[in-house]
C-alpha positions in Angstrom: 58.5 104.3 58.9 58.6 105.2 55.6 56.4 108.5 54.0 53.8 106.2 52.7 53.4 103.9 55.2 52.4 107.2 57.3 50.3 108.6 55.5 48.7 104.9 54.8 48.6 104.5 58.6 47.2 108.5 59.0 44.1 107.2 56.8 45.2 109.8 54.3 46.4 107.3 51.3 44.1 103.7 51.0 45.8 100.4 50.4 45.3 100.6 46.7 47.0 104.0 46.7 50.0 102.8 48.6 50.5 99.8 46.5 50.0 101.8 43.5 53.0 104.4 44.6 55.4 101.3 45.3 54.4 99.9 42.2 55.6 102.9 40.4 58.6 103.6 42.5 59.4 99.7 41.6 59.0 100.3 37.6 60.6 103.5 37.9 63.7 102.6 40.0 63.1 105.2 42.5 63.0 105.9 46.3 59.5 105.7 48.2 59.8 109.3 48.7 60.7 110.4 45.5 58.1 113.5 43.9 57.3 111.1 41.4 56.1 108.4 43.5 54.0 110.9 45.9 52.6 112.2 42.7 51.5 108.8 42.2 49.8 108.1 45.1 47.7 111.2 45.0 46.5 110.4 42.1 45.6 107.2 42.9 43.6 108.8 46.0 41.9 111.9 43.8 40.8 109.0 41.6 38.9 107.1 44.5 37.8 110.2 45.3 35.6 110.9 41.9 38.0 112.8 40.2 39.8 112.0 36.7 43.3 113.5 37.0 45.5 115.6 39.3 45.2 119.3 38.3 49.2 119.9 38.9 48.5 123.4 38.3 46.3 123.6 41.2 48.4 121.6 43.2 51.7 123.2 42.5 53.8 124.1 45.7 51.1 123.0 48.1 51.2 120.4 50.4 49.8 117.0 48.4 48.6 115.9 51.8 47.6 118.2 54.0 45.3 117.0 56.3 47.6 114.2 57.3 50.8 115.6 57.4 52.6 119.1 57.3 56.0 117.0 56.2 57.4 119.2 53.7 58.2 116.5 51.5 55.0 115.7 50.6 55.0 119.7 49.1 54.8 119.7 45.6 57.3 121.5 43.5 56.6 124.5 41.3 54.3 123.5 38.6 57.4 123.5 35.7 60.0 121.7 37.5 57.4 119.1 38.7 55.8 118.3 35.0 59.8 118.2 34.0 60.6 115.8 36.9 58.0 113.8 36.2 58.8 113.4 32.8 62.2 112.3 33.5 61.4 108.9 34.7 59.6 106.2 32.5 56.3 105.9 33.8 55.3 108.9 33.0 54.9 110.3 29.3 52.4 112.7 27.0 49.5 111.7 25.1 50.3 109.3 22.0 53.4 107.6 24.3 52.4 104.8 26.7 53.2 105.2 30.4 51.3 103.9 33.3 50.5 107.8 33.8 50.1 110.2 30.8 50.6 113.7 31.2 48.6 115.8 29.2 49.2 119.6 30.0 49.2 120.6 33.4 46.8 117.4 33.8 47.8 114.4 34.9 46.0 111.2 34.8 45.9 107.3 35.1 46.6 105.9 31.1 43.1 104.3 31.2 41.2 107.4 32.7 43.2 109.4 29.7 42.0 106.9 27.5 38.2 107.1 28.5 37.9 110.5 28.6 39.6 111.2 25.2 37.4 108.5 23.5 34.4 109.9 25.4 35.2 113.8 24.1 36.2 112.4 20.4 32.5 110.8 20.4 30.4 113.7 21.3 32.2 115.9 18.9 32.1 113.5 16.0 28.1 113.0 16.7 27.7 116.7 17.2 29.8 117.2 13.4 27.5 114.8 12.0 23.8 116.3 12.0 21.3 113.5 11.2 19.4 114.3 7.3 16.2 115.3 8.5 12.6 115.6 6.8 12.2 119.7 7.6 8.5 120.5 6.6 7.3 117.3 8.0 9.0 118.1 11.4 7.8 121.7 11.5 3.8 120.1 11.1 4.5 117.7 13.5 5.6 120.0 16.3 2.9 122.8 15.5 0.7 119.9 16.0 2.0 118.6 19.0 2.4 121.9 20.8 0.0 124.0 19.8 -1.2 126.9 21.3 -2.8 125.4 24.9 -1.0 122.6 25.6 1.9 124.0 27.4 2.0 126.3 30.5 2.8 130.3 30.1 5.9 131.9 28.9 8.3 129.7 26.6 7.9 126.7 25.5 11.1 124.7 26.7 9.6 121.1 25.9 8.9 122.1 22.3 12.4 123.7 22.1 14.2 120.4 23.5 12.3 117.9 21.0 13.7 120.2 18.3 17.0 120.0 19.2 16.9 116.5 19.8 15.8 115.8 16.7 17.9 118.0 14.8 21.0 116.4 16.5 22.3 112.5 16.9 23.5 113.9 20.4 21.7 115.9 22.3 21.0 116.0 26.9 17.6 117.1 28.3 18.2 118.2 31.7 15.6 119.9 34.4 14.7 119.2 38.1 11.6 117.2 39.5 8.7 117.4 37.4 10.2 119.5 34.9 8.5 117.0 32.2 11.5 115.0 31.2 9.9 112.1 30.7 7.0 113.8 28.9 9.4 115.8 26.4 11.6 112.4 25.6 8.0 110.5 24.9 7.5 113.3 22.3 10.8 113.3 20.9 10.3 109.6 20.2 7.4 110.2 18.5 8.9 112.6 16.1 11.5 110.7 15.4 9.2 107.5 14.6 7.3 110.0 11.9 10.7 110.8 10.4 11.7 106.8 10.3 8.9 104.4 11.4 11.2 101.7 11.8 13.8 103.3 14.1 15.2 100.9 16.7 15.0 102.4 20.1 16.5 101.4 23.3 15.9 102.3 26.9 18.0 102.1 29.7 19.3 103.4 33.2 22.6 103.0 35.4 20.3 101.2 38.2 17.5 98.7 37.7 15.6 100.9 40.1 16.2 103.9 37.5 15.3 101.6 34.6 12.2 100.4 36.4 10.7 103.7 36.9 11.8 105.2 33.6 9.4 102.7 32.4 6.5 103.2 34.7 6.5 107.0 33.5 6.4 106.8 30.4 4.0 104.1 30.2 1.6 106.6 32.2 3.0 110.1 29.6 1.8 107.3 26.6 -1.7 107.0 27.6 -1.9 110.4 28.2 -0.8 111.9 24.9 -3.1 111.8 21.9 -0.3 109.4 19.4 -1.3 107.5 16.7 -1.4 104.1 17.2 1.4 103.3 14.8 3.5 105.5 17.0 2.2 103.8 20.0 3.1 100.4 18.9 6.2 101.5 18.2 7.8 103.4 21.3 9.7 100.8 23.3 7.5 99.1 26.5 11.1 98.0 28.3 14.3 99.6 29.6 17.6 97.6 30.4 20.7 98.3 33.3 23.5 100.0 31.1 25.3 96.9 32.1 22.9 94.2 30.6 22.3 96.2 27.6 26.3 96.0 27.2 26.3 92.6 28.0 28.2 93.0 30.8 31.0 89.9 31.2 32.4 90.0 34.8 34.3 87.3 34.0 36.7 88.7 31.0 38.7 90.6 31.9 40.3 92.6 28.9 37.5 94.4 28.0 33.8 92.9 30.1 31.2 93.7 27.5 29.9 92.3 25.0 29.1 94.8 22.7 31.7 97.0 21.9 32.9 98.9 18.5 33.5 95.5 16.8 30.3 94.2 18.1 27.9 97.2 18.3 24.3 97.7 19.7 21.7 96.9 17.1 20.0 100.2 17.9 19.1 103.9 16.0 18.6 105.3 19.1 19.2 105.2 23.1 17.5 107.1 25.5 19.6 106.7 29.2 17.8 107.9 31.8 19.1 109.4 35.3 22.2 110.6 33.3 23.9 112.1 36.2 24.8 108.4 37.6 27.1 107.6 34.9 30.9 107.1 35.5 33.1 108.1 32.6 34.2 104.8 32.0 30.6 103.3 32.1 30.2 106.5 29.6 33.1 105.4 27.4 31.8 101.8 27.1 28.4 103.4 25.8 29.9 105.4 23.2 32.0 103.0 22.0 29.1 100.2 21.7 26.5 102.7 19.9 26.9 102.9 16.5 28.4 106.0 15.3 24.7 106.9 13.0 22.9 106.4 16.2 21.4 109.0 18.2 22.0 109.4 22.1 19.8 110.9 24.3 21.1 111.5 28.0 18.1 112.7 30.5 18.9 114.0 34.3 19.6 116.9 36.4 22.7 118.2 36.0 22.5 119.5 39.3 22.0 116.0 41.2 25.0 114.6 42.4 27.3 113.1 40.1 28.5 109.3 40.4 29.7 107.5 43.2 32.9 106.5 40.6 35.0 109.2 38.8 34.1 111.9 36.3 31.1 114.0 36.2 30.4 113.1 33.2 26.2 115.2 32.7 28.4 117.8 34.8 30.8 118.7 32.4 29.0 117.7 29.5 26.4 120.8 30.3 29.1 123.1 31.6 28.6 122.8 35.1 25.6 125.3 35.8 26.6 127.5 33.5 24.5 130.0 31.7 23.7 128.4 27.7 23.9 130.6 24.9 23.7 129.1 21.4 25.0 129.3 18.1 23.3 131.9 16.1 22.8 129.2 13.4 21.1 126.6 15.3 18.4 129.8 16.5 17.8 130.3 12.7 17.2 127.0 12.0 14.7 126.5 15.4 13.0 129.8 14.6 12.2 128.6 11.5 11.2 125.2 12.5 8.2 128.0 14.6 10.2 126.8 17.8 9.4 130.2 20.0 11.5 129.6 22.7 14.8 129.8 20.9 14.4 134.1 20.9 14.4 133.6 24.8 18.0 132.3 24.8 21.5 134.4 23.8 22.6 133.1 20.6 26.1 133.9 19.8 28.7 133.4 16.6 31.3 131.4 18.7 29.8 129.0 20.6 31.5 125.6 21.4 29.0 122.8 19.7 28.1 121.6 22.7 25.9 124.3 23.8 23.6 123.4 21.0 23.1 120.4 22.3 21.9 120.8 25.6 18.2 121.8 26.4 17.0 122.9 30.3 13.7 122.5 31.3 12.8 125.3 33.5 9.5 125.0 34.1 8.3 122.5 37.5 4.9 120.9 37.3 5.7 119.5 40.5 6.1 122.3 42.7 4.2 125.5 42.6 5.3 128.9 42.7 4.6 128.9 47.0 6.4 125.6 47.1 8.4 125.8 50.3 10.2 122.8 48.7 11.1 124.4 45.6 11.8 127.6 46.4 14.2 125.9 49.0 15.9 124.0 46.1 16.4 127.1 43.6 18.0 129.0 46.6 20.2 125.9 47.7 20.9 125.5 43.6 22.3 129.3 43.7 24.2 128.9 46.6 22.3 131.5 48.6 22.7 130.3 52.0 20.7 133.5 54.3 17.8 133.5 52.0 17.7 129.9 52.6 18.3 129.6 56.1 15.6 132.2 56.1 12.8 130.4 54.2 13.9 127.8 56.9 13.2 129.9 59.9 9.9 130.5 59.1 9.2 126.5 59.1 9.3 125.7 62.5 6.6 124.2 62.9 4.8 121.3 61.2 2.7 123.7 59.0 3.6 123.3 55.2 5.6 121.0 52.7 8.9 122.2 54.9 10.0 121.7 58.2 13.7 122.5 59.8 13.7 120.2 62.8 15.2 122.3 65.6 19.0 122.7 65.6 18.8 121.7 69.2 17.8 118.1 68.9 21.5 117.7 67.4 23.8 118.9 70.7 22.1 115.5 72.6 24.0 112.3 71.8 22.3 109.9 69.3 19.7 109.9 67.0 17.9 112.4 68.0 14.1 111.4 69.0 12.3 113.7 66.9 13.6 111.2 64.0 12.6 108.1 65.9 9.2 109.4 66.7 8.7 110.3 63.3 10.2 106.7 62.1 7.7 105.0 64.3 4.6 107.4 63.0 5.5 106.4 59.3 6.7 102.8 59.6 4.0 101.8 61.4 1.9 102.2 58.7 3.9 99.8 57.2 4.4 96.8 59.8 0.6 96.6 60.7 -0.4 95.9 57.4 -1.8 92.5 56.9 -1.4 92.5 52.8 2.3 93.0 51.7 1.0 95.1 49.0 -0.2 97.4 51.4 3.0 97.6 53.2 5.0 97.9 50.5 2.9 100.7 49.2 2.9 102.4 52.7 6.8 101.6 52.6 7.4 103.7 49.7 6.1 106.5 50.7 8.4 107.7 53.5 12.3 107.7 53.7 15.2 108.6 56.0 17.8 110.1 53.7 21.5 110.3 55.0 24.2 112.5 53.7 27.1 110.0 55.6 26.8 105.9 55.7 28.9 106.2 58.6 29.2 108.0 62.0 26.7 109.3 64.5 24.5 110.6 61.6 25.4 108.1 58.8 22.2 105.6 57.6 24.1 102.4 59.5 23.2 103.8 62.8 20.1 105.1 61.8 18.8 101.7 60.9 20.5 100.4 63.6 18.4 102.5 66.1 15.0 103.1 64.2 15.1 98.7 64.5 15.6 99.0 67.9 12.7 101.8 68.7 10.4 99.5 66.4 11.2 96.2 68.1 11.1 97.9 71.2 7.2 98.9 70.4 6.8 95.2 69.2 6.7 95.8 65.6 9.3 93.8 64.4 10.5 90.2 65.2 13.1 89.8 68.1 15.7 88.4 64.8 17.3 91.0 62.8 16.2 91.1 59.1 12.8 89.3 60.2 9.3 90.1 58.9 8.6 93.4 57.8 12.2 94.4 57.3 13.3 96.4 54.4 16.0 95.5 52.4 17.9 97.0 49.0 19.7 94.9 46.6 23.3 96.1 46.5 24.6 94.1 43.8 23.0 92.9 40.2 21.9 89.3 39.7 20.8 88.6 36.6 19.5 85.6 37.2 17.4 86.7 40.2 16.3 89.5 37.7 17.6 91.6 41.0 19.0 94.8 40.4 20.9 97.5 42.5 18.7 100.0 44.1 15.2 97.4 44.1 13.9 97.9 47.4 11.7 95.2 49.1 10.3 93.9 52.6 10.9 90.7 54.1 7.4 89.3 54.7 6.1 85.9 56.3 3.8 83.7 53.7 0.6 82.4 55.6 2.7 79.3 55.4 5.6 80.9 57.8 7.9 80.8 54.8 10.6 84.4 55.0 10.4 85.9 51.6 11.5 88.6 50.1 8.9 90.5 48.5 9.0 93.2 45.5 6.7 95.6 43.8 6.6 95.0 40.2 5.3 97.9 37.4 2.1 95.5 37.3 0.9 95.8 40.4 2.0 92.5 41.5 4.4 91.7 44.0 7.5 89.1 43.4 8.1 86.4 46.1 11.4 85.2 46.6 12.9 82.6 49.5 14.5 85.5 52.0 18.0 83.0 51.3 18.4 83.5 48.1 18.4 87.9 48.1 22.1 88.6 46.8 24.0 91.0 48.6 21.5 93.7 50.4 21.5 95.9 53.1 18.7 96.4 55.4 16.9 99.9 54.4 15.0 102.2 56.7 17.5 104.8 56.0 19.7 105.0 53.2 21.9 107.4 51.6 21.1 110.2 49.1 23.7 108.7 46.9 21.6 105.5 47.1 18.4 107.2 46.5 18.9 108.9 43.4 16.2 107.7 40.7 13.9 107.5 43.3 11.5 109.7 45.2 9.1 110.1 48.1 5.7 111.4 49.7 7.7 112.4 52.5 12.1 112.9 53.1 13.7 113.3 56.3 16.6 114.4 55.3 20.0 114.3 57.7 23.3 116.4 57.1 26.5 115.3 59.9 27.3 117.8 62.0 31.2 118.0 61.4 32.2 121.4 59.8 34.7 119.7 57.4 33.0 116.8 56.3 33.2 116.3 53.0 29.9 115.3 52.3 28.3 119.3 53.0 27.9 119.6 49.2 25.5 121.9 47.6 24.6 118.7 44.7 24.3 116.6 47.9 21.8 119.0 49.4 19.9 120.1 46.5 19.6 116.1 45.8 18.3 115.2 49.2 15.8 118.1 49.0 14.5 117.2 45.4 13.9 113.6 47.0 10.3 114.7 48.4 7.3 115.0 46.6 5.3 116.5 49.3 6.9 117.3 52.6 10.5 117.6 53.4 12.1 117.6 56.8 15.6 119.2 57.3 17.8 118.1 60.1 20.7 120.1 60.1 22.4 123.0 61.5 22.9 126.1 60.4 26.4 125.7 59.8 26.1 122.7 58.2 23.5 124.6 55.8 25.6 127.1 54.7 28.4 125.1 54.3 26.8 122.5 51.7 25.4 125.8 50.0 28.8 127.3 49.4 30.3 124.2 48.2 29.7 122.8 44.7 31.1 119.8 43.9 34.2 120.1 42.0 35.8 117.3 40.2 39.2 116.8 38.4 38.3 116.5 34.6 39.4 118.0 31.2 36.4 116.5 29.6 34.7 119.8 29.7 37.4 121.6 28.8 37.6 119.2 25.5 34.0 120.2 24.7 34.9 123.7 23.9 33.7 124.6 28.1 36.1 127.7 29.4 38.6 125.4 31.4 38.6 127.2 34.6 
C-alpha cells in the first residue's frame, strides 16, 4: 500500500487530498512518496481545514502527519532544503510564475488561494491610500449634533469615534460583541454620509439570508428610534441581499460564477456587509473585485466570533487578531479636531500599519450589565483565563441567574444526558401545544440547543435524534419523522423559493391537513410553503454554533464534546456559543473541556495579515 493510500485509509488525508497529490506527482513526474508530492497533499488538507497556505517554516522537520502515522517519510525536511526541493520540480514556482502551487516565502499556497489573498491585500491598501474628499466643518456639526453630551453612556464615546472613522475612510470594520450598538453606530454613519452626498447609493448585505434578514429587522427598529430627518430617512436602504445574489451568483459558469465582477461592477457608493466574520477569502476577493474602487466598504462583526466554515479568516486578520489598536498620530489629530473625544483614550503612534486606522471596537455592551454572569463569562473566556472562569462557573450551580454549568456528572452516563432532554421538553413544549403557528414559531425562537460537534455522542445529529424521540415519546410529535411541528433549516439557497441558508421554520398542518413549511417574515407574517418543495434542510432542534452565527436566543444550552483533543475546544467556538444567549445560558461541559477551548484560539494559515502591515508572527 502506497504512503497515500495510508494515510487516505488512516482518515488523515480526504479523497480530494489524495487525488490532488497524484495529480501533482503525475504533472511533475514523480514517485507517490516523493517530499513534493506529500507537501501537496497537506496542503490540500490544511486548506479543507480553513487555512490558506502551509506555513513551511512551522512545519519544517516535523512530522507532516502525525496523528496518523510516525513514518519518517512523511517528516518534512529542514525548511531550506525543502523550499529548494520544491522548487526543483515544475509545479511549484514564486509569485509572478504560474504553477499549480506558488511559493511565496516560507509560505506555500494553492495558485488560486495566492491569487485571492493577494488581490484581497492590494484592495484594502489601495482603499485605505485613497481617503474619500470630505466636507470637514459640515461633518464636525453633524457629529456634535448627533452625539451630544447625553446621548451616549459614561466614559468614551466609541460610537462617535467609529462614525468618524468611517467616514473619513472608503474602508473601514466596526467590530464589538452583543449589543455593543453595531447596528446603531452603522445607521449613523449612513446618515452622515447621506449629509455629505444625498444621492449616495447604498447596499446592504450578509453571507446568510438569516444574517441579511436580521440586519434588516435592526436597523429598521435603530431608524425609528433616532431623531433623522426625513430626507435621510427616505434615503437609508429598507433591504439587504445574500453576498451571493448581490454578485449575481451563476452556479452554472464556471470560469468565474458572478456576475458582477471588475468589468461589470456593482452600481453602488457604498456597502455595508454585515456578520463580517462569516466571510471566506475567496467570497472576500469576489467582493472587492465587484465594488468599485471609489466605493466605500463597511465590514461589521465580532472579530472574536468564529471565523468561516471555508478558509481564511479574513475579519481575523484584517483587525490583527485581538490585538491591542494603536493609531497613527495623524489620524488622532485629525479626529480630535473633528471634537471626536475618544481618540485621546487610544495610543497613537508615528509607525502604524494603515490598517489600524481603520478599525474601530466597540467596547461598551448594552446588552449585558456590569453583574452579567453572561458577560463577565464571555470577557474571561475572550482572555483566555480559564480558573477565573471555571470559577464564575462554580458559583452557578444552581438555576439562580443568567448562568448555569450543568453538573460535570451528567456527562460520565452514556447518552444525552437527561438534564438536556428535560430541559428540551420544558422549552419545546411551548412550542408543539400551540394552536397558531405564529405562536409557535415565536415560542420556537426563543430557545436553542447549540453543539460544538455535528457528529458523535455530543454532536447536534444525535441530539435531534434523541430530543424527537423524548418528544414523540410524550406525544408531542407525529409518529412520522419531519411531521407537524418539526423544525427545519434551509441548508442550501433557492432563489426562487426566496429560501436562504440559515432560515429556520416549522413544519405545520393547515386546518386543511396540508404539511407546510412555515416561516416568520420581518412583517409579522408567516410564509406557507408545500412541506415538498423545502430545498435541502435539516431537521433543527439542535444545531451547531457554526450554524448559529447571525442569530441569537432567550435562552442557549450550549454543549462542548468531551474528547480532550477534539478540535472543535476553541476559545472563538466558546466565546461564540456563549454570546448566543440573550438572557440565560446553560454550559454543559467539563472542566477540562473548559480550559481547553480557553487556551486555544483559533489559529489559521494566512499572510493576509501579515500583508496589512500586522507583525507576522
Amino acid at each position: 500500500m502506497s504512503l497515500l493510500a495510508m494515510l487516505h485509509e488512516s482518515t488523515q488525508l480526504s479523497a480530494l487530498s489524495v487525488h490532488f497529490a497524484r495529480f501533482i506527482a503525475r504533472t511533475a513526474g514523480l514517485d507517490e512518496d516523493h517530499p513534493a508530492v506529500l507537501t501537496a497533499a497537506a496542503l490540500s488538507q490544511c486548506n479543507q481545514q480553513g487555512d490558506v497556505c502551509l506555513p513551511l517554516a512551522a512545519l519544517a522537520g516535523q512530522l507532516l502527519f502525525p496523528q496518523a502515522t510516525a513514518d519518517e517519510r512523511t517528516r518534512a525536511p529542514a525548511l531550506q532544503p525543502w523550499c529548494e526541493a520544491l522548487l526543483r520540480t515544475c509545479v511549484v514556482r514564486v509569485p509572478g510564475e504560474r504553477a499549480p502551487m506558488i511559493l511565496d516565502g516560507e509560505r506555500l499556497y494553492l495558485q488560486r488561494f495566492w491569487r485571492h489573498e493577494t488581490a484581497v491585500a492590494a484592495a484594502l491598501t489601495a482603499r485605505l491610500q485613497a481617503p474619500p474628499a470630505v466636507q470637514v466643518g459640515s461633518l464636525q456639526s453633524a457629529l456634535a449634533d448627533m452625539f451630544a453630551p447625553g446621548k451616549a453612556a459614561a466614559g468614551p464615546d466609541w460610537q462617535k469615534l467609529a462614525s468618524a472613522l468611517a467616514v473619513l475612510q472608503r474602508f473601514v470594520v466596526i467590530s464589538g460583541g452583543p449589543g455593543t450598538g453595531k447596528t446603531t453606530t452603522v445607521v449613523k454613519v449612513l446618515s452622515l454620509l447621506l449629509a455629505q452626498q444625498p444621492d449616495l447609493r447604498i447596499g446592504l448585505a450578509a453571507p446568510t439570508g438569516k444574517a441579511a434578514a436580521r440586519m434588516v429587522e435592526s436597523m429598521r427598529a435603530v431608524r425609528h428610534s433616532l431623531e433623522l430627518a426625513p430626507s435621510v430617512q427616505a434615503a437609508l436602504p429598507d433591504a439587504a441581499s445574500t453576498l451571493h445574489r448581490l454578485l449575481g451568483w451563476q452556479p452554472d459558469v464556471a470560469r468565474y460564477p458572478y456576475r458582477h465582477q471588475h468589468d461589470n461592477p456593482l452600481p453602488l457608493d457604498c456597502l455595508v456587509i454585515d456578520e463580517a466574520s462569516m466571510i471566506d477569502l475567496p467570497l472576500m476577493h469576489a467582493v472587492l473585485d465587484a465594488l468599485p474602487a471609489e466605493a466605500r466598504l463597511i465590514l461589521l462583526g465580532d472579530r472574536d466570533q468564529l471565523a468561516s466554515v471555508e478558509a481564511g479568516n479574513v475579519l481575523g486578520d484584517i483587525t490583527g487578531h485581538g490585538r491591542a489598536l494603536a493609531g497613527s498620530r495623524a489620524m488622532q489629530a485629525r479626529l480630535q479636531a473633528l471634537g471626536v473625544e475618544a481618540a485621546q483614550a487610544l495610543p497613537a503612534e508615528d509607525d502604524v500599519a494603515p490598517i489600524q486606522d481603520a478599525i474601530a471596537i466597540l467596547r461598551h455592551s448594552h446588552r449585558f450589565s456590569a453583574d452579567s454572569g453572561i458577560g463577565r463569562l464571555a470577557r474571561l473566556v475572550n482572555a483566555g483565563d480559564a480558573a477565573q472562569g471555571l470559577a464564575l462557573l462554580a458559583q452557578t450551580a444552581t438555576a439562580a441567574g443568567d448562568l448555569q454549568w450543568l453538573h460535570p456528572g451528567a456527562l460520565q452516563r452514556p447518552g444525552v444526558p437527561r438534564e438536556v432532554l428535560d430541559w428540551a421538553l420544558r422549552h419545546y413544549t411551548a412550542c408543539l401545544t400551540q394552536t397558531d403557528v405564529r405562536e409557535a414559531l415565536a415560542a420556537f425562537a426563543r430557545a436553542r440547543i447549540l453543539c460544538a460537534a455535528h457528529e458523535g455522542p455530543l454532536g447536534e445529529v444525535e441530539f435531534n435524534r434523541q430530543v424527537e424521540a423524548a418528544l414523540r415519546r410524550q406525544g408531542l410529535l407525529e409518529a412520522d419523522t419531519q411531521g407537524h411541528g418539526t423544525p427545519v433549516m434551509v441548508t442550501a439557497n433557492d432563489y426562487e423559493l426566496q429560501l436562504y441558508n440559515g432560515d429556520i421554520g416549522l413544519l405545520w398542518r393547515s386546518p386543511e391537513g396540508r404539511l407546510e413549511a412555515c416561516f416568520p417574515q420581518l412583517d409579522g407574517k408567516v410564509r406557507r410553503l408545500p412541506a415538498a418543495t423545502l430545498p435541502e434542510h435539516e431537521v433543527a432542534w439542535a444545531m451547531t454554533v457554526h450554524k448559529s452565527q447571525g442569530s441569537e436566543f432567550d435562552e442557549v444550552l450550549l454543549v462542548l464534546p468531551t474528547e480532550p483533543d477534539s478540535r472543535l475546544l476553541l476559545r472563538e467556538l466558546l466565546y461564540t456559543g456563549i454570546t448566543r444567549a440573550r438572557q440565560r445560558l446553560l454550559l454543559l461541559a467539563s472542566a477540562e473541556a473548559f480550559t481547553r477551548s480557553c487556551g486555544s484560539p483559533a489559529r489559521r494559515s494566512s499572510g493576509l495579515a501579515a500583508r496589512l502591515g500586522w507583525p507576522d508572527d
